[in-house]
N, C-alpha and C positions, 0 to 999 in steps of 0.2 A: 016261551022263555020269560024267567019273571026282568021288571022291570028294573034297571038301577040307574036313580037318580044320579043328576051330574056332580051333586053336591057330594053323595056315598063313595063315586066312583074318585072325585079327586081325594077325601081323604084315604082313601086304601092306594093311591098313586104315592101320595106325599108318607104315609107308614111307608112305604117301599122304599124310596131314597133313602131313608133312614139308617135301612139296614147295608148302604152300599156302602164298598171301602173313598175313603176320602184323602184325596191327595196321593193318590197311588195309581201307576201305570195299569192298563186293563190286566195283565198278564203278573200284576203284583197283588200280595193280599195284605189286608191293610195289617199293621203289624202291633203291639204295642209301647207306648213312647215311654222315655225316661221318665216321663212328670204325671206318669200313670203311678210309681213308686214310690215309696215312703223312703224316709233320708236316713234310715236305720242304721242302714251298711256302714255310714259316713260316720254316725254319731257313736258307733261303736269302734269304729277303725280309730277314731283322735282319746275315743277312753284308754285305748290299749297305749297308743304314741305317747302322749300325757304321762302316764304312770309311769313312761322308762327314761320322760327329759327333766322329772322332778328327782333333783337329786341331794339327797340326806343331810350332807355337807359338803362343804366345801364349793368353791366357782370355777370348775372348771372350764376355761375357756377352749379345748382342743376342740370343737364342735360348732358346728352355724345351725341353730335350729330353723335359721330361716332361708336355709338350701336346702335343707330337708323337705319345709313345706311347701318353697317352689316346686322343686318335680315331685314329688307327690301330690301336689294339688293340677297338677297340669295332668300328669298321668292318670289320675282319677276322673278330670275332665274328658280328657280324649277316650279312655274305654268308653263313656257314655256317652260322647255330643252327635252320634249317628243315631241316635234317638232323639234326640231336637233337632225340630225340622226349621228351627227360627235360628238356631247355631253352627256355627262351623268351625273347623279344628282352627288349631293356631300356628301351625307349619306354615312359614314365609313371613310369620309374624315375629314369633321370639328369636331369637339371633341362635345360629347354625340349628337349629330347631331342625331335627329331619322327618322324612314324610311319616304320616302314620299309616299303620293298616286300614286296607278300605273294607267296610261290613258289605256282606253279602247283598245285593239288591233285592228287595221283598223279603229277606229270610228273617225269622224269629228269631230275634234276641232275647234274654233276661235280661237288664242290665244291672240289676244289685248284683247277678251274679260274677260278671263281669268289671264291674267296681271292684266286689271283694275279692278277686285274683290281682286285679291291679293293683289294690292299697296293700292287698299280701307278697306281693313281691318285693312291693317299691320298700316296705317297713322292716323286710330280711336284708335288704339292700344296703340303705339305711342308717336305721336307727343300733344294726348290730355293734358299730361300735362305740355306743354310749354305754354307762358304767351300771346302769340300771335295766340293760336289755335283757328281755327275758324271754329267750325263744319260745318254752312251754307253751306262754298266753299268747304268742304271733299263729304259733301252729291249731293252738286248741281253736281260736275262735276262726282262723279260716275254715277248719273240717268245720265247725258245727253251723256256720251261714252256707257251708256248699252243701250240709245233711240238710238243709232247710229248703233250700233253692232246688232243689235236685227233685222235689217233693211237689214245686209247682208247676215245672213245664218239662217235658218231653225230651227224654236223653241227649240227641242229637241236636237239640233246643242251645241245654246245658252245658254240653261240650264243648258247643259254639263257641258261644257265651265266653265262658273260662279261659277259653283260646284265646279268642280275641283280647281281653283284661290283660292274659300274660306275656302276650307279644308288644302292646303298647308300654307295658311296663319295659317289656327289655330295649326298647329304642329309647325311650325316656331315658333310661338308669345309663345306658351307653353313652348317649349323649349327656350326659353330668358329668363325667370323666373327665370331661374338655375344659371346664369352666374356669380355671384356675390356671392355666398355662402361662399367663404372662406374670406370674409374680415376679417379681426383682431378688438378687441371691442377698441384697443389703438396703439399707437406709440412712438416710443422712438425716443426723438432728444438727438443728441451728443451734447460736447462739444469741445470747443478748438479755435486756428483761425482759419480761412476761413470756418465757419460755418453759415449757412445762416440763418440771423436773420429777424424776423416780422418788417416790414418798416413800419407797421399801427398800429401792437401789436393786430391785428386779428389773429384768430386763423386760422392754415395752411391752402389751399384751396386741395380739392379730396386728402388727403394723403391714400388714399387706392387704388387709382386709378390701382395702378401696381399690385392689387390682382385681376381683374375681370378673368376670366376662358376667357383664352386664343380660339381664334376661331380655330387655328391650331396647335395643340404639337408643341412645338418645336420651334415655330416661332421665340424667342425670345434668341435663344442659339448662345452663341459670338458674341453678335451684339452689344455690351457697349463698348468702346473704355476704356481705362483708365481714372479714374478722374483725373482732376488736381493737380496735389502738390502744397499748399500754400507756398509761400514764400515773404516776404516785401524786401527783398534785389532788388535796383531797376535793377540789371543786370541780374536778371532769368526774364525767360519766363511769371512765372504768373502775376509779376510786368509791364513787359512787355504790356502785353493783356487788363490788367486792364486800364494801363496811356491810350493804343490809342482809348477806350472809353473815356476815360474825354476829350482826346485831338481832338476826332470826334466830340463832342459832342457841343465845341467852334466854328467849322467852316462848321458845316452844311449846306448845298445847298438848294436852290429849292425843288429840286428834291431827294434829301435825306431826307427832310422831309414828302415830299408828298408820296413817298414809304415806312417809318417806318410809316405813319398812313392808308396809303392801308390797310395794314395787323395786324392794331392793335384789330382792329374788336370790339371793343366796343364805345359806345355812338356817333351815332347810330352803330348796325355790325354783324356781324355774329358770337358772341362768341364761344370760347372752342370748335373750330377745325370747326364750320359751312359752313366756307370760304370755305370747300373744296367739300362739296355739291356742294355749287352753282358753284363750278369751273368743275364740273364734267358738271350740268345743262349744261354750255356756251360750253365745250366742245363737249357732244353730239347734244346740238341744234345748231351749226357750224360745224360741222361733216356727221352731219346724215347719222347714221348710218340705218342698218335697226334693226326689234328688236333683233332680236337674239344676234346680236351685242352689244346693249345701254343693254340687260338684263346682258351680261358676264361684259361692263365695270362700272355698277353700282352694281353685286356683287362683285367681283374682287377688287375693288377700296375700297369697304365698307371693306370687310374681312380683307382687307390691313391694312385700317388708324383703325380699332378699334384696332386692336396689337399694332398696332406702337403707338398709342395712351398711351396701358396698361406699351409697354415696356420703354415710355417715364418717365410716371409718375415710375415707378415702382425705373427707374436709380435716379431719383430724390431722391426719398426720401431715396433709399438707399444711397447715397453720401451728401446728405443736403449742397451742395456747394452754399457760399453765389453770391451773387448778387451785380454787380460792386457798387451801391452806396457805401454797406457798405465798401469794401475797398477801395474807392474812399476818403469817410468822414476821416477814421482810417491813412489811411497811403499817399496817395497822397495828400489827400487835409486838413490835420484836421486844427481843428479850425477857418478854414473859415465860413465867415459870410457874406452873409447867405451863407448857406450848399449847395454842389453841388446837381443841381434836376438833373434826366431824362428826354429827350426829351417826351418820353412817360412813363406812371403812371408802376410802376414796381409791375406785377402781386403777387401774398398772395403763391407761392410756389418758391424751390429754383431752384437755375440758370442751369445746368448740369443735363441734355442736354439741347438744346433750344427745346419748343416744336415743334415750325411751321419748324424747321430745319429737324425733325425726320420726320412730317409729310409731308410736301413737296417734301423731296424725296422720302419715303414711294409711295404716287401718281404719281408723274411725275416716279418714277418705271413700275409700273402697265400701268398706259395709252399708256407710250412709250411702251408698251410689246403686248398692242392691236394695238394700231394706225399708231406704227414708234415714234421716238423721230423728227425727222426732221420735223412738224406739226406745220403750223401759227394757230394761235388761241386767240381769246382775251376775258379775266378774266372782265366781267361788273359786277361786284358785287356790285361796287360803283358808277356806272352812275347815276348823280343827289343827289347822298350824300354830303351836304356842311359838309366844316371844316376847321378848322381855323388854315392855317399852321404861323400866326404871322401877317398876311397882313390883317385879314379881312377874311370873310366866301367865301371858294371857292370849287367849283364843283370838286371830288375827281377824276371824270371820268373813265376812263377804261386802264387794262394793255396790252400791246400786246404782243408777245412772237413768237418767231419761231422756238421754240423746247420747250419740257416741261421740259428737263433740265435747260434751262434759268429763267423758271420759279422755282424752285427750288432756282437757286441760287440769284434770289431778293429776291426771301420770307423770304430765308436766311439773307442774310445781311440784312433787314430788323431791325431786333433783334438788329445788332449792331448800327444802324443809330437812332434807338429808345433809345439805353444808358441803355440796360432791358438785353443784354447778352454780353459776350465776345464775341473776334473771334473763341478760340478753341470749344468752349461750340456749338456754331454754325456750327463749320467745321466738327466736330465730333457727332455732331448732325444729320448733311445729312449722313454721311459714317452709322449710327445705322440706320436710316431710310430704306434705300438702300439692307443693310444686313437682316434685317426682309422682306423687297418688297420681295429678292430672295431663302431666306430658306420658302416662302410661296408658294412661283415659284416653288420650287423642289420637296417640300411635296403634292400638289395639282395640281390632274391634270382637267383641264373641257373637255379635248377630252380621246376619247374614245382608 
């Protein structure tokens, strides 16, 4: 018998383990995980969502796009997090959250296949009744990622797979049903100064908004900074705040108008909080991540801005703080003719907080907590959107950013270059956004 060295026989021992399944029971085979896949599924499922919450004209408020990408980004999560073995579902976590389906032990998953029935369900669910849904492109790209998928693993693979996707989705979609029960059939508005008055004499826009059923207990505890205290006297603060809006408002720049209409998001735009969809889209499709990854930061990101969304509106209505015009008209500027306008149309609810102030750092929270905050990255939401900053119709083009805190604090000032918020309203806007990102951080956890 020929000889073999002890040195030959350990490496043909150690090739061996190589080939054995790892982290799998003897009687399981080892299977392939979600962060084996490319985030295709994902970056193509928010092309289609994107295209049907940018809308032509007009701001329609009947829609929350950021209840949308709550359960769709959790449902997107959960068809896949039985492929991360470092992850686990979020049932006992989000509030009435009910259990998910449990994957087969050892059995073969796809899971882009499995995504793309859950993102196709939750998006017929959905986004059908936005004014730009377009069933055709929902239907056409789920057949042609299932004509794709179907192509790489074994029928009964596939079936799985799909099943699985669309059983999570209908527990998901079931459970959104619920989320809105405790609205109130009315509201009470105060009286006094500094009370925020109808600039159209429409009647308020989502004044319920702060009752939607919270995605996480608790999210929303100490995170309101103090309202403002009114006062006309021009040596306090509020007086203050209010004049360096009228007085921004006269020497506007280039570039301070072309960034208060980046983010004004209507005619054309991605109203009442859209913008941050598609800022997720550019993020992950300039990122790319794998899926595992673009599943945790498009539920993460979703769970985030629907709070921050509820706890925005929610400060609102409970402080009904007016809105620079009207102090602008009353005490800086009365009886001028004609009447001071804003640079941008001043939204039908009141000023405290600003919204895209909560929201913006709500997400740039989140994404820095996946990605790093240190991250170039550029916002096209508006590539090829004309608009007329006073010169004539011009290409809105794209933001670029090298951290997503920088990003925050344009979106921010924003508000004030529009003449639609103060500074405080907006400073104190990111600090309640920021506060919710991390009371969501400490109550949920997605590893194991």
């Amino acid at each position: 018998m020929k000889h073999v060295s002890i040195k030959n026989y350990c490496l043909v021992f150690a090739a061996a383990l190589l080939l054995l399944p790892v982290g799998c029971d003897d009687d399981e085979k080892q299977v392939k995980q979600t962060q084996s896949y490319s985030s295709d599924v994902v970056k193509q499922w928010l092309d289609v969502q994107t295209s049907m919450l940018f809308v032509p004209t007009g701001n329609p408020f009947g829609f929350n796009p950021s209840r949308y990408m709550a359960y769709c980004g959790v449902a997107l999560y959960e068809s896949v997090v039985p492929g991360m073995s470092l992850y686990k579902t979020l049932h006992g976590q989000l509030t009435d959250m009910p259990a998910m389906p449990v994957a087969e032990p050892g059995a073969e998953y796809h899971w882009p296949a499995s995504a793309n029935a859950a993102l196709a369900a939750m998006t017929k669910n959905f986004f059908s009744v936005t004014s730009a849904y377009n069933g055709e492109a929902v239907i056409s790209l789920e057949n042609e990622l299932n004509d794709l998928y179907r192509t790489e693993v074994e029928v009964a693979v596939f079936d799985r797979s799909v099943a699985f996707g669309k059983e999570v989705a209908n527990r998901i979609f079931e459970w959104s049903k619920t989320d809105n029960a405790a609205w109130p059939s009315s509201f009470n508005k105060p009286t006094g100064d500094g009370v925020w008055q109808y600039e159209t004499g429409a009647p308020p826009v989502n004044p319920y908004g702060g009752y939607n059923r919270l995605m996480v207990a608790g999210s929303l505890d100490n995170t309101v900074s103090p309202a403002p205290s009114y006062s006309s006297d021009p040596t306090s603060s509020y007086y203050a705040g209010m004049k360096e809006v009228h007085d921004v408002s006269k020497t506007l720049t280039h570039e301070q108008k072309l960034i208060a209409k980046y983010y004004n998001d209507v005619n054309p735009g991605y109203p009442a909080g859209a913008h941050y969809i598609s800022i997720l889209k550019d993020v992950i499709e300039q990122l790319n991540p794998a899926l595992d990854k673009a599943a945790l930061s498009y539920a993460k990101t979703g769970i985030t801005l629907f709070d921050a969304s509820t706890g925005s509106f929610k400060a609102k209505y409970e402080h009904w703080k007016e809105r620079p015009f009207s102090f602008i008209h009353s005490v800086i500027d009365p009886g001028a003719d004609p009447k001071w306008k804003s640079y941008l149309p001043t939204p039908g609810f009141p000023d405290f907080p600003s919204n895209h102030a909560v929201f913006s750092s709500s997400v740039a929270y989140v994404l820095s907590s996946i990605y790093g905050n240190q991250v170039s990255f550029t916002d096209k939401s508006y590539e090829g959107v004309m608009a007329d900053l006073g010169n004539g119709p011009e290409n809105l083009g794209s933001r670029h950013f090298d951290s997503f805190d920088e990003m925050r604090e344009e979106i921010s000032v924003s508000r004030l270059y529009g003449g639609i918020h103060y500074r405080y309203s907006c400073d104190e806007g990111m600090k309640q956004g920021k506060k919710i990102a991390e009371n969501i951080d400490s109550k949920v956890k997605f590893l194991k």
